[in-house]
N, CA, C and O atoms as CSV, one atom per row, in Angstrom:
chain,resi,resn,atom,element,x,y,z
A,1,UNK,N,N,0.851,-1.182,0.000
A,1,UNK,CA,C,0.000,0.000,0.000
A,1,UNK,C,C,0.886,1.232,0.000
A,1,UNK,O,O,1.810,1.404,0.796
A,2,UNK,N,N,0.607,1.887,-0.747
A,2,UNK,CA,C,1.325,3.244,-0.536
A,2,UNK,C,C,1.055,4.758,0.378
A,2,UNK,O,O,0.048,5.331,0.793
A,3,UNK,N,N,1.883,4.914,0.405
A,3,UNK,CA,C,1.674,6.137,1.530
A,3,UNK,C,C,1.221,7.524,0.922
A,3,UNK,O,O,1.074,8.512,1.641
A,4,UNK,N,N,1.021,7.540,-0.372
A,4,UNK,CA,C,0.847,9.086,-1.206
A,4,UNK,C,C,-0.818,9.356,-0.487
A,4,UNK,O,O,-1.377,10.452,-0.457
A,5,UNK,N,N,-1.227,8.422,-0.101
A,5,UNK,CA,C,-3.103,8.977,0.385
A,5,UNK,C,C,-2.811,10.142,1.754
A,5,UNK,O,O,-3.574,11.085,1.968
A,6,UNK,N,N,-1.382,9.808,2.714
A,6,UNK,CA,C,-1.797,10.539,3.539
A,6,UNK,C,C,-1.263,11.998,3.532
A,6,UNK,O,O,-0.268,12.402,2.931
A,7,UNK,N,N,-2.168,12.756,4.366
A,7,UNK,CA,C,-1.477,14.335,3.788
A,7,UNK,C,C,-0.227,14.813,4.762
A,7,UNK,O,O,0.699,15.512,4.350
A,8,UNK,N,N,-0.315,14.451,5.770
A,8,UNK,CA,C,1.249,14.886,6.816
A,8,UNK,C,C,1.797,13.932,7.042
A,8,UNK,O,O,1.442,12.754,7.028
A,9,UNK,N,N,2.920,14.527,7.318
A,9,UNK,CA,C,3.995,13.269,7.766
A,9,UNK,C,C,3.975,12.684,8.736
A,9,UNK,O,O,4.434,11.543,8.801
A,10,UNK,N,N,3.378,13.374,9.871
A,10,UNK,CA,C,2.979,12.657,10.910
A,10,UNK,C,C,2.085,11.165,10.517
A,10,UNK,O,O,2.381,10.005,10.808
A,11,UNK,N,N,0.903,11.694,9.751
A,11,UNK,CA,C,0.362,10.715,9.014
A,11,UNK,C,C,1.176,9.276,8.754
A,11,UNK,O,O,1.121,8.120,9.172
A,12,UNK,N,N,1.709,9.808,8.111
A,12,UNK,CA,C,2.931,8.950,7.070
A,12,UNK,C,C,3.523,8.096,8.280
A,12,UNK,O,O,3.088,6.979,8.562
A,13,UNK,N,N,4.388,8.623,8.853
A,13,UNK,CA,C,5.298,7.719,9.926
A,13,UNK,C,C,4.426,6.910,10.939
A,13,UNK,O,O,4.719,5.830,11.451
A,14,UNK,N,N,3.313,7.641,11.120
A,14,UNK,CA,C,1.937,6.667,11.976
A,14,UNK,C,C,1.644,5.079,11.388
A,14,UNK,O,O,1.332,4.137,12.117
A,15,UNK,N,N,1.803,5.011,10.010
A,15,UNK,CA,C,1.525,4.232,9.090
A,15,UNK,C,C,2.468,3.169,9.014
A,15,UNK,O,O,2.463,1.948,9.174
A,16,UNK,N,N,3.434,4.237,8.657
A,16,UNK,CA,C,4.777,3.572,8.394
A,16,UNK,C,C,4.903,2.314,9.788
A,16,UNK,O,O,5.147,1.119,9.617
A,17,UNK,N,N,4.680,2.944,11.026
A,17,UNK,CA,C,5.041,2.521,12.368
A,17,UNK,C,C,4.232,1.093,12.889
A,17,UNK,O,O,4.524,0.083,13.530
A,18,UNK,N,N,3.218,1.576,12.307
A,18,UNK,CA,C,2.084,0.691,12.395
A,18,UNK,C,C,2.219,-0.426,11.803
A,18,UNK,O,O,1.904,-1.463,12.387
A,19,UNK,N,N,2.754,-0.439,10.424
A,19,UNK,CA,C,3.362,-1.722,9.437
A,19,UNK,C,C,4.126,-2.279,10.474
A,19,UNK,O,O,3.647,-3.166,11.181
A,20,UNK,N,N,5.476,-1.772,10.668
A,20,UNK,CA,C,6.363,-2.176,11.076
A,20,UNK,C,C,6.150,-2.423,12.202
A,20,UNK,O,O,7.083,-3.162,12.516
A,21,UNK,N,N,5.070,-2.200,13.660
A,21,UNK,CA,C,5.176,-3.098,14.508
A,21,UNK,C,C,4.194,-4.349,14.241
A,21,UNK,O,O,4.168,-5.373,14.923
A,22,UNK,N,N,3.511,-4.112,13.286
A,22,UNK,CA,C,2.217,-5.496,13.103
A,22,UNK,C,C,3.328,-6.428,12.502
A,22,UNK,O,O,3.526,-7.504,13.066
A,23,UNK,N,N,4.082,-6.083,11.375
A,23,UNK,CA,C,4.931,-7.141,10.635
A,23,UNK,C,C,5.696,-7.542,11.590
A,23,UNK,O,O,5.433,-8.689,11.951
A,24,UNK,N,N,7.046,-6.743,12.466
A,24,UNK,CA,C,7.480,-7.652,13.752
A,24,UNK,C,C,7.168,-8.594,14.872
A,24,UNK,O,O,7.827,-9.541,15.302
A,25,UNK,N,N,5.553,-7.924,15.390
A,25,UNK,CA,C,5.111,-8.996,16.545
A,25,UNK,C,C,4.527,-10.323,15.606
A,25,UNK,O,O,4.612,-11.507,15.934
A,26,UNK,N,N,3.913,-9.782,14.347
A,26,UNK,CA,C,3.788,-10.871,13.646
A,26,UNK,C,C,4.822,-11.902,13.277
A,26,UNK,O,O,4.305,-12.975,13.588
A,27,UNK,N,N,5.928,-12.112,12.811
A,27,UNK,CA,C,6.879,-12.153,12.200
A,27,UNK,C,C,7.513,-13.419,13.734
A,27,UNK,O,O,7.851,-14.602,13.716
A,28,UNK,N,N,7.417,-12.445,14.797
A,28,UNK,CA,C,8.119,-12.987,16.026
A,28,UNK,C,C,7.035,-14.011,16.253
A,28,UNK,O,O,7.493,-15.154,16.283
A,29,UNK,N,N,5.604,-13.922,16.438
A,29,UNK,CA,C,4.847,-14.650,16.996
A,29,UNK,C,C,4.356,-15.580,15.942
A,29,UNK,O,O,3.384,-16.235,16.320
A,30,UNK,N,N,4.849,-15.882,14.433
A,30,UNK,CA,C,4.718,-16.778,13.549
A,30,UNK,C,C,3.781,-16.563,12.814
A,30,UNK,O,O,3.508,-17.329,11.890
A,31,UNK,N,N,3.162,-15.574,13.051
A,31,UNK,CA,C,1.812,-15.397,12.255
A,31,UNK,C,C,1.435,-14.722,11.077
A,31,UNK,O,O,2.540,-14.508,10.578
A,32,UNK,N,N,0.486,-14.179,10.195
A,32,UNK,CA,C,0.286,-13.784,8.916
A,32,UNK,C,C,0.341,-11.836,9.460
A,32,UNK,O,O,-0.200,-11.259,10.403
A,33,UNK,N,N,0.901,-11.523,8.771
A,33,UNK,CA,C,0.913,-9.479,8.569
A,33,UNK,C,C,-0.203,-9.239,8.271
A,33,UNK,O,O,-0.775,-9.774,7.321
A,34,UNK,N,N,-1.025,-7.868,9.502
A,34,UNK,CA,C,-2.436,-7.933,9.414
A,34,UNK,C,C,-2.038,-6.289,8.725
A,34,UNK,O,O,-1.113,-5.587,9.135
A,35,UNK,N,N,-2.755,-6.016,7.881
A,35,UNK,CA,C,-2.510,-4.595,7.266
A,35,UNK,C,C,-3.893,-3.923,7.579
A,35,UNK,O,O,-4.994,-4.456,7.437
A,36,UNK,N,N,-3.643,-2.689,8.019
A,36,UNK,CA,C,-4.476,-2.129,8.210
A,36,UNK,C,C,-4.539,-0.385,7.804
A,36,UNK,O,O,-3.606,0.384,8.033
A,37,UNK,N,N,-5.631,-0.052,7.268
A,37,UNK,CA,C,-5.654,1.144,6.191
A,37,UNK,C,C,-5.936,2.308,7.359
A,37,UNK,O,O,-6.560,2.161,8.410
A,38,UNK,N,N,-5.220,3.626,6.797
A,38,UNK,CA,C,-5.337,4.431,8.159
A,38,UNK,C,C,-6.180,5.678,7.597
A,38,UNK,O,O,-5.523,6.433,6.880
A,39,UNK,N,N,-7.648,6.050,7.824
A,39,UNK,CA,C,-8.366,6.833,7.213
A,39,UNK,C,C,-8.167,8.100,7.773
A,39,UNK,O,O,-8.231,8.471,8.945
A,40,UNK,N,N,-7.833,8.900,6.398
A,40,UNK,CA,C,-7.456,10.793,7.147
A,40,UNK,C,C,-8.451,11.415,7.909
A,40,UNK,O,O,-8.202,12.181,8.840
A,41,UNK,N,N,-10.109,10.956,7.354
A,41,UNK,CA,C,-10.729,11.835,8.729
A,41,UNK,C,C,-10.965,11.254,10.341
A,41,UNK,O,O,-11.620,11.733,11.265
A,42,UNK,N,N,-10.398,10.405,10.279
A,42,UNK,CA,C,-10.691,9.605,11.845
A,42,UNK,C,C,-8.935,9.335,12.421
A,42,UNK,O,O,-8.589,8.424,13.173
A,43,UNK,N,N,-7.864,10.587,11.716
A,43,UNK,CA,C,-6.658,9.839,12.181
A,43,UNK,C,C,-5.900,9.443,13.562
A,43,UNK,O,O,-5.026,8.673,13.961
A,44,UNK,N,N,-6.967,10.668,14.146
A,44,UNK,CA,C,-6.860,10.283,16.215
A,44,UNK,C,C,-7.154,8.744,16.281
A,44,UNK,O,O,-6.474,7.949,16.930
A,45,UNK,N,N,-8.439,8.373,15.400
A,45,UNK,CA,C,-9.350,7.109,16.686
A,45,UNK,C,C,-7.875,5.954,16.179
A,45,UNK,O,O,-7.240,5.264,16.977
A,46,UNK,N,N,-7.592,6.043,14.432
A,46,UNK,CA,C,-6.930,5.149,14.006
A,46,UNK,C,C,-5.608,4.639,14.991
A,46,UNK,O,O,-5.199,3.546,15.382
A,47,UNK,N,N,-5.064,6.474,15.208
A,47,UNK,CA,C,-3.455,6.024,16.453
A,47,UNK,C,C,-3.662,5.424,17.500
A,47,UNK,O,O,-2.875,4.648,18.044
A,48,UNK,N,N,-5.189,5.857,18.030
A,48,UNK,CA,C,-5.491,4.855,19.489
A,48,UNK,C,C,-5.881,3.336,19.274
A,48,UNK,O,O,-5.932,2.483,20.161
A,49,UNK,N,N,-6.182,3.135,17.754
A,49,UNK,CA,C,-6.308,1.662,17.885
A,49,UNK,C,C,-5.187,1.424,17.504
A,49,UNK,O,O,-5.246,0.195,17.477
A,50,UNK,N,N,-4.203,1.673,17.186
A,50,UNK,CA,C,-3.208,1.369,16.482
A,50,UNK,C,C,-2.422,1.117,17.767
A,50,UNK,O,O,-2.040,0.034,18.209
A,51,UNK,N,N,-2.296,2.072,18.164
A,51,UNK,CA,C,-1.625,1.304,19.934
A,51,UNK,C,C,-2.221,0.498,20.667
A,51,UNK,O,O,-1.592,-0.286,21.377
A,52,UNK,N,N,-3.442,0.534,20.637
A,52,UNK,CA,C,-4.230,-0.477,21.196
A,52,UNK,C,C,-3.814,-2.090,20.321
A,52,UNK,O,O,-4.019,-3.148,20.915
A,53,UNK,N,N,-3.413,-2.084,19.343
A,53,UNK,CA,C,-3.107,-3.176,18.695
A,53,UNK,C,C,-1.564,-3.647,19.294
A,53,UNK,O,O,-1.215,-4.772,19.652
A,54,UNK,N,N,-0.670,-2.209,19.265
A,54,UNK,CA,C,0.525,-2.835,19.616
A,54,UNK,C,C,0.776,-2.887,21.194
A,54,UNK,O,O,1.737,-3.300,21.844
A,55,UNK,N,N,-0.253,-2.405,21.513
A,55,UNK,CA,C,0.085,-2.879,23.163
A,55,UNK,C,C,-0.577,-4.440,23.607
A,55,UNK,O,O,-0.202,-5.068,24.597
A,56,UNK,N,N,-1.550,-4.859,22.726
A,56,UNK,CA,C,-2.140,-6.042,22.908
A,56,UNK,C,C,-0.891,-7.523,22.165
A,56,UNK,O,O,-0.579,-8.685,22.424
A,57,UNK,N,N,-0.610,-6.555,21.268
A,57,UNK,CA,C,1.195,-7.417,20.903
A,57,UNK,C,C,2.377,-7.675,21.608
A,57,UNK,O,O,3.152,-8.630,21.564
A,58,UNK,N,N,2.362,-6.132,22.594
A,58,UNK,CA,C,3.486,-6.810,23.740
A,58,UNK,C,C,2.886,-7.330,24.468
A,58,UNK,O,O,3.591,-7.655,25.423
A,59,UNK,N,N,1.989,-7.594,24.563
A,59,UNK,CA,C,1.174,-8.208,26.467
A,59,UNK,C,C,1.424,-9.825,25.896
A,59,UNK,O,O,1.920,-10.782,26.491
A,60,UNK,N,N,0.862,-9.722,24.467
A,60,UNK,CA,C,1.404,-11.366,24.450
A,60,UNK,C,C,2.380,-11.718,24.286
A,60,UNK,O,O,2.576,-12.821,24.796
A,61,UNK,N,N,3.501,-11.144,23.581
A,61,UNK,CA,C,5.190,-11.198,23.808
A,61,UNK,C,C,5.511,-11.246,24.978
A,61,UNK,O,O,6.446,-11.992,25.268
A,62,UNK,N,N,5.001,-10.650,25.788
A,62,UNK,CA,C,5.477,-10.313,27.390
A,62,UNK,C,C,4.930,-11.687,28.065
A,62,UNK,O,O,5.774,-12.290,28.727
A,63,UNK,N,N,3.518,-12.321,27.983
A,63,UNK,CA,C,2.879,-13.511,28.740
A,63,UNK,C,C,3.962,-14.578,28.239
A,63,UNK,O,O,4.906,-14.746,29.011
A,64,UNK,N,N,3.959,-15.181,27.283
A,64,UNK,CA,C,4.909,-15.736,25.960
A,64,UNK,C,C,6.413,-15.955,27.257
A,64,UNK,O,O,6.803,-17.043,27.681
A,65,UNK,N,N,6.883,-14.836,27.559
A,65,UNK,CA,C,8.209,-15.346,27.580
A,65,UNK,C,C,7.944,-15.099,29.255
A,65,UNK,O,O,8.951,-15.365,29.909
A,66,UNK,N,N,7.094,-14.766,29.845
A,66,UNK,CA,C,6.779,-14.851,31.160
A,66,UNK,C,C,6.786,-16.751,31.324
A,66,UNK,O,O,7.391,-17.421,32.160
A,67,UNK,N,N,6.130,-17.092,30.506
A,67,UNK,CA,C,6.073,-18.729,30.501
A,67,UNK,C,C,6.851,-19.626,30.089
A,67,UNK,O,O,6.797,-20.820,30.385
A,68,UNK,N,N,7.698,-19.039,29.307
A,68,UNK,CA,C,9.085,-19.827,29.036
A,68,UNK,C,C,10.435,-19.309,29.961
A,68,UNK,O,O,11.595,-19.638,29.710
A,69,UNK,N,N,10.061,-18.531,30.948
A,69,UNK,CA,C,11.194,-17.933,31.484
A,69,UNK,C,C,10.624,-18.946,33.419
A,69,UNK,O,O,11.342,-19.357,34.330
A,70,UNK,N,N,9.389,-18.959,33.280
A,70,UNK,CA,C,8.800,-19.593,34.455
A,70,UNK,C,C,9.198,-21.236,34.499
A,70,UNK,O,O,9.499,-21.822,35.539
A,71,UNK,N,N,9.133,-21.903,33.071
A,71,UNK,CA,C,9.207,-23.350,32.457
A,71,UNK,C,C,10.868,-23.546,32.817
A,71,UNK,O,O,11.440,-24.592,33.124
A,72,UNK,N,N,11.284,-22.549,32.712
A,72,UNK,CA,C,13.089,-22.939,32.540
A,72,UNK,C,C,13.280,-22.876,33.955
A,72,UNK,O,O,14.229,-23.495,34.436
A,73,UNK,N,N,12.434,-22.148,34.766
A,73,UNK,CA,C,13.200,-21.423,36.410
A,73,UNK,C,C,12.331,-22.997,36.781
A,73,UNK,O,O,13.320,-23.666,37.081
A,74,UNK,N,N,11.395,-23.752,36.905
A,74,UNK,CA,C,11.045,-24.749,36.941
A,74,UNK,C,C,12.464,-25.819,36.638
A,74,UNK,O,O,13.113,-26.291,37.572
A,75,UNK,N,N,12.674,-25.992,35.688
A,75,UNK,CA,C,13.517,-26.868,35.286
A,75,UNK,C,C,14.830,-26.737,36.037
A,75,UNK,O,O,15.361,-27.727,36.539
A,76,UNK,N,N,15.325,-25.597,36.111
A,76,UNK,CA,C,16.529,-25.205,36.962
A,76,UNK,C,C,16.520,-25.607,38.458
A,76,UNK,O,O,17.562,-25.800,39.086
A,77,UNK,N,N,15.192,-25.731,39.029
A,77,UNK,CA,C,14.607,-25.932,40.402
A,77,UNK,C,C,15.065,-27.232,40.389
A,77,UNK,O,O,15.755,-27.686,41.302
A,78,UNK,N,N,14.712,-27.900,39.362
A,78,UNK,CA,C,14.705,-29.577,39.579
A,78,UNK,C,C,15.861,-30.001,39.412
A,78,UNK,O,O,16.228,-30.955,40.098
A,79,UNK,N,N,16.701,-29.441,38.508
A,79,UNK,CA,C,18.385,-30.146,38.383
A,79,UNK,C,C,19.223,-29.271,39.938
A,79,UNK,O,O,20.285,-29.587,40.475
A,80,UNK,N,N,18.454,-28.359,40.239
A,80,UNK,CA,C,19.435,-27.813,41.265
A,80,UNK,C,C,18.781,-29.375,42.747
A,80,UNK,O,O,19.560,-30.128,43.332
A,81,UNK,N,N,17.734,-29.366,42.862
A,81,UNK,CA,C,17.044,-30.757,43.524
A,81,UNK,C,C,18.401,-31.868,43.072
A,81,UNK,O,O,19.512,-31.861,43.603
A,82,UNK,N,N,18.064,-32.543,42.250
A,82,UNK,CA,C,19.019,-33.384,41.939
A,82,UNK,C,C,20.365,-33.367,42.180
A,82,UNK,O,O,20.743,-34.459,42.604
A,83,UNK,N,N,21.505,-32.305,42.046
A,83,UNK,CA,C,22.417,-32.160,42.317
A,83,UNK,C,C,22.726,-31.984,43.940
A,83,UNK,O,O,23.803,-32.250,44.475
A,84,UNK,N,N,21.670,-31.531,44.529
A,84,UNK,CA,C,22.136,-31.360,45.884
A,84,UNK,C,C,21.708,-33.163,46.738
A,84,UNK,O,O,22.160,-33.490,47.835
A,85,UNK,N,N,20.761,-34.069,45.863
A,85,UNK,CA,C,20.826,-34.708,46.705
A,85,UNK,C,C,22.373,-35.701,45.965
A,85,UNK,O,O,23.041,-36.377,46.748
A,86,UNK,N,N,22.548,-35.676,45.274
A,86,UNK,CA,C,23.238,-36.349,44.595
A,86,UNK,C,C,24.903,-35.755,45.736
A,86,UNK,O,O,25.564,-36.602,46.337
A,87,UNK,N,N,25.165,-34.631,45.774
A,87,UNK,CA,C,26.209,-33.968,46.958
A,87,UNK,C,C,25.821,-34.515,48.051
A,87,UNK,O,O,26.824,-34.919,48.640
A,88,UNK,N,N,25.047,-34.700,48.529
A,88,UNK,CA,C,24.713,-35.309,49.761
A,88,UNK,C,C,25.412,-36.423,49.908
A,88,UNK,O,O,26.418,-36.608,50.592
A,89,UNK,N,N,24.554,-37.492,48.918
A,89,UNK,CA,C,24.942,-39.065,48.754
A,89,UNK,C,C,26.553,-38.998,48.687
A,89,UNK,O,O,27.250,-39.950,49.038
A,90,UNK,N,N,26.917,-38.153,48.351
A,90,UNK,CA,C,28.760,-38.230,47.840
A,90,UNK,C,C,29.242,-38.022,49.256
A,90,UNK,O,O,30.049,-38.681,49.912
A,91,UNK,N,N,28.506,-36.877,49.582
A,91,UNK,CA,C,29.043,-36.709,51.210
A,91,UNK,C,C,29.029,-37.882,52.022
A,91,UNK,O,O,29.946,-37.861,52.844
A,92,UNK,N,N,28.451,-38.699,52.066
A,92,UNK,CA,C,27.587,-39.980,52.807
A,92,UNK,C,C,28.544,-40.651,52.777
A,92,UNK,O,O,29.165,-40.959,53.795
A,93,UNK,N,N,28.964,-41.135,51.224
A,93,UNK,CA,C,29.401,-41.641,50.737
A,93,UNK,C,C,31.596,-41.630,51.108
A,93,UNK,O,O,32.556,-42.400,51.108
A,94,UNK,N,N,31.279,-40.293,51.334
A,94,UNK,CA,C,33.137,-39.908,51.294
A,94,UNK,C,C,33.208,-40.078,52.843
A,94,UNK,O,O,34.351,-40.322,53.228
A,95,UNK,N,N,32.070,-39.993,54.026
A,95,UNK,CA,C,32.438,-39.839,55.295
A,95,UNK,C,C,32.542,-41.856,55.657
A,95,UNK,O,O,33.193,-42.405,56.547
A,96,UNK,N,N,31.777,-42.414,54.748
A,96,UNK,CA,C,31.682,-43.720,55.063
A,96,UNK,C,C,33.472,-44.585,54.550
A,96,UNK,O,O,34.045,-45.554,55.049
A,97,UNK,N,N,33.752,-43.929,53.711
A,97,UNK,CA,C,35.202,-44.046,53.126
A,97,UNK,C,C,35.975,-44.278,53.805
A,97,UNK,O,O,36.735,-45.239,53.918
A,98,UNK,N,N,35.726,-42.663,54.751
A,98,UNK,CA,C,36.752,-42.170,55.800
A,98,UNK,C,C,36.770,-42.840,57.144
A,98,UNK,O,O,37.756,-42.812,57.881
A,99,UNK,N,N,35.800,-43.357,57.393
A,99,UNK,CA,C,35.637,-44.577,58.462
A,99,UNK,C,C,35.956,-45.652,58.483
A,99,UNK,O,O,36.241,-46.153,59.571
A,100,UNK,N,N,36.045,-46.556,57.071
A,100,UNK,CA,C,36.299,-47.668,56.958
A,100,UNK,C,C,37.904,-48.217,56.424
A,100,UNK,O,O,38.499,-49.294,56.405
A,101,UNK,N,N,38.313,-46.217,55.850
A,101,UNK,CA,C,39.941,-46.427,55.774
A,101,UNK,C,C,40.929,-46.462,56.475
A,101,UNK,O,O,41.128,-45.403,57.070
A,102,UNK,N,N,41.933,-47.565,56.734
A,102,UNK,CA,C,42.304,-47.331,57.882
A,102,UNK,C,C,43.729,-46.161,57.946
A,102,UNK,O,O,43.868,-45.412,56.978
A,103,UNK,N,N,44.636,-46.081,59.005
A,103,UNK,CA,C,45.257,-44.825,59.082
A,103,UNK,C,C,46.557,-44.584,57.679
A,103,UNK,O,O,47.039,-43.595,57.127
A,104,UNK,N,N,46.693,-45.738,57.573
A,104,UNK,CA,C,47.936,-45.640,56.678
A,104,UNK,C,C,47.380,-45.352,55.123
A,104,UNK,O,O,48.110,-44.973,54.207
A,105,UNK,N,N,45.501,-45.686,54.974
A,105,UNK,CA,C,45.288,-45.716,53.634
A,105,UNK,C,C,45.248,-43.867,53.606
A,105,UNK,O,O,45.657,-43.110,52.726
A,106,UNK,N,N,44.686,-43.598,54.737
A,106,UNK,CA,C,44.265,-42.027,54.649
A,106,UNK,C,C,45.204,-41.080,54.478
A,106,UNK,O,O,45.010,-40.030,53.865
A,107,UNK,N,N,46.741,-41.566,55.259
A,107,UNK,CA,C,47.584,-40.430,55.240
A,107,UNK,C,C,48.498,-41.144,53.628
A,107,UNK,O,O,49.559,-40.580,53.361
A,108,UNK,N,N,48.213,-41.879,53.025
A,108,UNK,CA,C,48.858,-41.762,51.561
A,108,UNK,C,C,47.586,-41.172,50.622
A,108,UNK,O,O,47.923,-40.865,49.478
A,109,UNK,N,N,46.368,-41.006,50.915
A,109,UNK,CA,C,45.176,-40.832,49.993
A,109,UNK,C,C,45.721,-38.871,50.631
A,109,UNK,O,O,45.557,-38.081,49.702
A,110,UNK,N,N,46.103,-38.384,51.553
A,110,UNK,CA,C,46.043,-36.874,51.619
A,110,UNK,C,C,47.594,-36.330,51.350
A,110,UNK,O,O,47.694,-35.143,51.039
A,111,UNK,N,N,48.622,-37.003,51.436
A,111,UNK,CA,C,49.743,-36.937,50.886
A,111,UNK,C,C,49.686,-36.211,49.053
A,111,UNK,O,O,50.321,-35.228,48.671
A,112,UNK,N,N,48.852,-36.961,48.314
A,112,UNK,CA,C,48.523,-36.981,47.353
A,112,UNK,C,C,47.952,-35.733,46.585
A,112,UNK,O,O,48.115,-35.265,45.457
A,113,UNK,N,N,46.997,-35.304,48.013
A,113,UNK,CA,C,45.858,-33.846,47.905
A,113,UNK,C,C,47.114,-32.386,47.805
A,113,UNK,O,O,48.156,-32.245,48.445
A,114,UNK,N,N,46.573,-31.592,46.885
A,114,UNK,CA,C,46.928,-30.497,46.774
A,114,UNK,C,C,47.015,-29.676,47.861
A,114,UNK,O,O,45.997,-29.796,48.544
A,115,UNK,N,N,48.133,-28.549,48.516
A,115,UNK,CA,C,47.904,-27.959,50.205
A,115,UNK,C,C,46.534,-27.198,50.052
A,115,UNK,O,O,45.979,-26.800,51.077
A,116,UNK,N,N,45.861,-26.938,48.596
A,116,UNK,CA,C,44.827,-26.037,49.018
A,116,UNK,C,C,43.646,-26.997,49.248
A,116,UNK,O,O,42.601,-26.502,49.672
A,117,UNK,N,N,43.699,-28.204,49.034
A,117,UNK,CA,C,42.608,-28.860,49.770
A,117,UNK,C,C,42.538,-29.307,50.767
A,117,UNK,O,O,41.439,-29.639,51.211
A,118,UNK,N,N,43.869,-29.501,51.591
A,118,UNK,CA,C,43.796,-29.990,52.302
A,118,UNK,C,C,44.268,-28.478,53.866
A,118,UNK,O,O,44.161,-28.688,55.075
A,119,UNK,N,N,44.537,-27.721,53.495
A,119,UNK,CA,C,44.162,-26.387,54.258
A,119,UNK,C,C,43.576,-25.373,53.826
A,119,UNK,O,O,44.174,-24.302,53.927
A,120,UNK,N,N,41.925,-25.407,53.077
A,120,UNK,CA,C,41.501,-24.416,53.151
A,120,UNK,C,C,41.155,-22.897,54.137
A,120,UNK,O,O,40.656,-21.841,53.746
A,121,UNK,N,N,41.506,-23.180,55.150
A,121,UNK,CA,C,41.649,-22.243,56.214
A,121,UNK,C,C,42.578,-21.328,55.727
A,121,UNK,O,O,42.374,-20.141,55.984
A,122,UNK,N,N,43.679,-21.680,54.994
A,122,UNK,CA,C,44.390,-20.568,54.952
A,122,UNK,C,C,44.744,-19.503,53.659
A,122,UNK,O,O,45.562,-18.590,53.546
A,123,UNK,N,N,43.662,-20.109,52.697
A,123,UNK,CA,C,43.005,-19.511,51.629
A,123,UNK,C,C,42.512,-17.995,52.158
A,123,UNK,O,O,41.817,-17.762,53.146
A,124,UNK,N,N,42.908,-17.326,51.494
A,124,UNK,CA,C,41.868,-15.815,51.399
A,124,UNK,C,C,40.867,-16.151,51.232
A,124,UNK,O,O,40.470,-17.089,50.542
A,125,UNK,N,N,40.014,-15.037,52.176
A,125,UNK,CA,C,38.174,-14.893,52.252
A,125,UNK,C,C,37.956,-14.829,50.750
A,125,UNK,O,O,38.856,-14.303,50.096
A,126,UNK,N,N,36.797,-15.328,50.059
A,126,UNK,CA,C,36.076,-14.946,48.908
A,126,UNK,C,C,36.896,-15.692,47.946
A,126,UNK,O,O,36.645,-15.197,46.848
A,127,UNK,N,N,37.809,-16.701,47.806
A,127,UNK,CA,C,38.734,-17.548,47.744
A,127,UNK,C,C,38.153,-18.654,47.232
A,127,UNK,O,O,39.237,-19.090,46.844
A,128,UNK,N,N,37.342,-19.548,46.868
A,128,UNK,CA,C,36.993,-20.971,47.202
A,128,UNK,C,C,37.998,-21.881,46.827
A,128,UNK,O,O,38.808,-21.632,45.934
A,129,UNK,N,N,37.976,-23.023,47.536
A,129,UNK,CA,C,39.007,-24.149,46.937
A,129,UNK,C,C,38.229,-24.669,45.775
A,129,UNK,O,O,37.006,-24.591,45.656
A,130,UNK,N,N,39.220,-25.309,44.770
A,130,UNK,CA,C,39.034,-25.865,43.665
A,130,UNK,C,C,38.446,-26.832,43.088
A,130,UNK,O,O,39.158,-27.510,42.347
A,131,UNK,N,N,37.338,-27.125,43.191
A,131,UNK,CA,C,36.143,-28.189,43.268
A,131,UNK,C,C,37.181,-29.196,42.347
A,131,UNK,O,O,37.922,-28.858,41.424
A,132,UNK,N,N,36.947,-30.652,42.977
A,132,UNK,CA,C,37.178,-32.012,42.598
A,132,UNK,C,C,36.280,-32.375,41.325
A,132,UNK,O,O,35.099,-32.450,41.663
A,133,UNK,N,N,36.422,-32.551,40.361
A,133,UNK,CA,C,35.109,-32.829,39.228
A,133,UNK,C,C,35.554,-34.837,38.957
A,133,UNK,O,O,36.746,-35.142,38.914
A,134,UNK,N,N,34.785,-35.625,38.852
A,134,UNK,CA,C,35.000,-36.882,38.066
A,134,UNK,C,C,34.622,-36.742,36.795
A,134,UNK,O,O,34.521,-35.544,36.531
A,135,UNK,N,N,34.412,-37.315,36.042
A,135,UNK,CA,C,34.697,-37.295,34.852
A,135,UNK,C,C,33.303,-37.271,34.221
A,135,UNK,O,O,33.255,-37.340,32.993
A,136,UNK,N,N,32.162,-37.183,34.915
A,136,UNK,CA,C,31.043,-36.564,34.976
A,136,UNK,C,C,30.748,-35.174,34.767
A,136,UNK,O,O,31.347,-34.298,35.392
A,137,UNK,N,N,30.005,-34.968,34.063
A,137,UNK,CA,C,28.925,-33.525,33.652
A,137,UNK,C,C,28.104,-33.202,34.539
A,137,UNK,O,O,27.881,-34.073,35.380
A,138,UNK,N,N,27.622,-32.327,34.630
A,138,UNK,CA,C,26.788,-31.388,35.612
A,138,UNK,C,C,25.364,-31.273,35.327
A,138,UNK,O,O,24.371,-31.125,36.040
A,139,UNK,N,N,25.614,-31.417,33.718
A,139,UNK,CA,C,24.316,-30.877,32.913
A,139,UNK,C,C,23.384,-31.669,32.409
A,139,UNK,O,O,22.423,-31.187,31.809
């Protein structure tokens, strides 16, 4: 459609603006470009629907990723669940070690350990020691 029907430029860029946010929320939200004709004697009511259109475009852009941002903080909830019981069991697991090893296995198993694991005390504050990883993923 061409723009020669309208008489100001204000006109014009109203139009122009109007394309271009219907074709983007469209475009983003998968859907068909709704065109809509902007009549010179009603050009107030046209700008208020015209925002009224693009504000009803962000509310669903905005719900949209309100629910995929809620779906992921969900999902993050549950692997952070998993990992802590899974630290637990390791904990369980490393104190039951440490009980059943006897003295000579323990002082060659810490011989072995790096001084920063085995004196974190004397690490600087805000410091952490260097997490142990097996050959396991996180993710």
């Amino acid at each position: 459609m061409s723009t020669g029907m309208y008489q100001s430029p204000m006109e014009v860029a109203v139009y122009q603006l109007h394309n271009f946010s219907i074709s983007f929320f469209s475009s983003l939200l998968g859907g068909d470009v709704v065109s809509v004709k902007l009549d010179n004697s009603a050009s107030g009511a046209s700008v208020v629907a015209i925002d009224n259109k693009i504000e009803q475009a962000m509310d669903l852009v905005k719900n949209h990723l309100m629910y995929a941002v809620r779906e992921e903080v969900e999902v993050l909830k549950e692997q952070i669940k998993e990992l802590l019981e899974k630290n637990s069991q390791l904990e369980r697991e490393n104190s039951l070690l440490k009980t059943l090893a006897s003295p000579e296995q323990l002082e060659k198993f810490q011989s072995r350990l790096p001084v920063e694991v085995l004196c974190p005390e004397e690490q600087s504050p805000g410091v952490a020691a260097p997490a142990q990883h097996s050959g396991a993923s996180a993710v």
